[in-house]
C-alpha positions as CSV (number, residue, x, y, z in Angstrom):
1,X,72.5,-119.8,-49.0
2,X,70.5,-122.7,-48.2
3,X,67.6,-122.6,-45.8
4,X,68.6,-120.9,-41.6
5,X,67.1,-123.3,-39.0
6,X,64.6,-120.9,-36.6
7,X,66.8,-121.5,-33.2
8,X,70.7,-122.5,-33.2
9,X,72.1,-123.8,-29.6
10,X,75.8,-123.8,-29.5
11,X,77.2,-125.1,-26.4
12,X,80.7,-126.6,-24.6
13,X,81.9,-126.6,-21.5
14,X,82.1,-123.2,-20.0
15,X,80.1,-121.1,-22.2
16,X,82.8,-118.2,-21.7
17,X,84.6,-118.7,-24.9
18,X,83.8,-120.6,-27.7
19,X,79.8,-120.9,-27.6
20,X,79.5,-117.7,-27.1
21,X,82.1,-116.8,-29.6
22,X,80.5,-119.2,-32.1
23,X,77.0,-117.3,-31.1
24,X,78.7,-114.2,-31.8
25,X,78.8,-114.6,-34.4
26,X,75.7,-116.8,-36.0
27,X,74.4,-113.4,-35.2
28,X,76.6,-111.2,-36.9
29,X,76.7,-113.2,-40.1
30,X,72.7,-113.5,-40.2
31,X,71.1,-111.1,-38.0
32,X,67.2,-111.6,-37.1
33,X,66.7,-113.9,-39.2
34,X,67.7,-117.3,-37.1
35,X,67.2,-117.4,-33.0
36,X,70.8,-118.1,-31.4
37,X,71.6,-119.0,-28.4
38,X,74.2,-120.7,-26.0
39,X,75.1,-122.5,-23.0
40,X,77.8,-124.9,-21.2
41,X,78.1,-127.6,-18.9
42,X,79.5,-126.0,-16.1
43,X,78.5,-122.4,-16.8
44,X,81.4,-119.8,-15.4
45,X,80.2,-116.1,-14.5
46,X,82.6,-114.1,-16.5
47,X,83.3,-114.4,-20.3
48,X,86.9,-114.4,-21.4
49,X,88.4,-111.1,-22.4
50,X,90.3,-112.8,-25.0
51,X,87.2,-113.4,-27.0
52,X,85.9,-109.8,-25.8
53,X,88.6,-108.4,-27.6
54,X,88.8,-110.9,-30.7
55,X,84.8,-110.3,-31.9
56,X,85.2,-106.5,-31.0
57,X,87.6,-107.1,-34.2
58,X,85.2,-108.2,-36.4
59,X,82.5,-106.0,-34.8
60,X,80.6,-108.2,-32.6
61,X,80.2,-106.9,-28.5
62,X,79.3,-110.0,-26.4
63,X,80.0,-107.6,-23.2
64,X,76.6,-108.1,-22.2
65,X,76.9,-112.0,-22.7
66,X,75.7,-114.2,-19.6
67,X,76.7,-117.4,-19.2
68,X,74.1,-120.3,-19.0
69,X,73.9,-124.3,-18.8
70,X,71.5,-126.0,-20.8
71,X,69.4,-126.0,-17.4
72,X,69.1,-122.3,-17.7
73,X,67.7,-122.6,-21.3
74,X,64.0,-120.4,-20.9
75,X,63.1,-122.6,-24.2
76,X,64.1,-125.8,-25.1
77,X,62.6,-126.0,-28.8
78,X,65.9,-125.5,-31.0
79,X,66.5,-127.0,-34.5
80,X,70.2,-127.3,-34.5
81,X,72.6,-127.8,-31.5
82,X,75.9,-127.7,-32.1
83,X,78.5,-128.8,-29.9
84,X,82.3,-128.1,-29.9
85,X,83.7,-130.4,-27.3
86,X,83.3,-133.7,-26.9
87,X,81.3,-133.0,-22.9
88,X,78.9,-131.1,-25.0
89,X,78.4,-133.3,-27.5
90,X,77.3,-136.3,-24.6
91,X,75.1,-133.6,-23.2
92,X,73.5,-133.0,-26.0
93,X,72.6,-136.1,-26.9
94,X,71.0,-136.4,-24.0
95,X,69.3,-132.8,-23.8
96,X,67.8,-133.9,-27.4
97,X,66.5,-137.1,-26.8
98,X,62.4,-137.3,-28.0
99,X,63.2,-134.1,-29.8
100,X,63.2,-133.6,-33.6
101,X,66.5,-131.6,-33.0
102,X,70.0,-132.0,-35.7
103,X,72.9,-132.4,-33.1
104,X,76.5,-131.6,-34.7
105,X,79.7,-131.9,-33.3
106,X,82.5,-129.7,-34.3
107,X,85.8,-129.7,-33.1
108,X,87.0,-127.0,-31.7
109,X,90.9,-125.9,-29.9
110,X,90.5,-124.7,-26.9
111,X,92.4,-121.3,-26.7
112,X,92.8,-121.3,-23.3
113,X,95.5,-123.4,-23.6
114,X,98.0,-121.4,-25.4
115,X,100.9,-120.1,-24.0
116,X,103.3,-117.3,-24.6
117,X,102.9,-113.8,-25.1
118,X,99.8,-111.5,-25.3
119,X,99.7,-111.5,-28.7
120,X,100.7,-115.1,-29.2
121,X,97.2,-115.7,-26.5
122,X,95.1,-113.7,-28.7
123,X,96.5,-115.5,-32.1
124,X,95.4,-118.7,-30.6
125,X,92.1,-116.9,-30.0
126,X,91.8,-115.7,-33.4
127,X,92.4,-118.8,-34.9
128,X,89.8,-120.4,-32.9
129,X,87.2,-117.2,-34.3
130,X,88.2,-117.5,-37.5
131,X,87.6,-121.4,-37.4
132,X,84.3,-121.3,-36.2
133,X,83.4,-118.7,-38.8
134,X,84.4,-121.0,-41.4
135,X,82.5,-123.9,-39.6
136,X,79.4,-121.8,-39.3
137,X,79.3,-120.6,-43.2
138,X,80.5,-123.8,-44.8
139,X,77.3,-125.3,-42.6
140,X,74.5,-123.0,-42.9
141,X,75.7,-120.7,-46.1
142,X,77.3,-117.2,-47.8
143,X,74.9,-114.7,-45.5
144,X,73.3,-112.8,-47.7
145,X,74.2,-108.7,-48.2
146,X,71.4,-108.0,-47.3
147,X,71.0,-107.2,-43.4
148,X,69.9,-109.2,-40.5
């Protein structure tokens, strides 16, 4: 695994479903050992039970999770923002100007969108989980066996 920034942002528009899924799990996969955090444009109260039920699947509880805009951020000083809709990304690139701070932009489906049945919503949901998973390993490394 190559070297974990100190602080990770993740951020889009709402920060009910996929930055705090994606901060979900940063935090699963490597524990203490890199700050996480996340935050939205438009910052909505409740986080989606979708993704309540999709990280309780791969044992991660966000029920605690409180949504935030980058506004709302108690310390500004991260190494890596990543971004997951294009909003976010313009943010961002705001947010991080005069700061030494790596800005990414990975695009991400917005499960909201999906029709259909319960379990056809919740597909759409794992999909989207299972994406960012990938995104998050193939940019920051295998976590080690070790423990957070």
């Amino acid at each position: 695994m190559g070297d974990l920034p100190g602080a990770v942002l993740f951020a889009c528009n709402f920060n009910r479903v996929r930055s705090p899924m994606a901060a979900g799990l940063m935090r699963l996969l490597y524990g203490t050992r890199v700050y996480v955090d996340s935050c939205g444009l438009r910052p909505e109260e409740d986080i989606d039970p979708f993704v309540l039920q999709v990280m309780e699947e791969v044992g991660a509880d966000l029920s605690a999770h409180q949504a935030k805009s980058f506004e709302d951020l108690a310390d500004g000083s991260f190494d890596v923002i990543v971004t997951l809709t294009p909003e976010a990304q313009a943010r961002a690139a705001d947010y991080s100007r005069g700061r030494s701070v790596e800005v990414d932009y990975w695009d991400t489906a917005d499960p909201t969108h999906a029709e259909g049945s319960r379990e056809a919503r919740l597909a759409a949901y794992r999909a989207v989980r299972d994406q960012l998973r990938t995104y998050i390993v193939g940019h920051f490394g295998e976590p080690s066996t070790m423990g957070g």
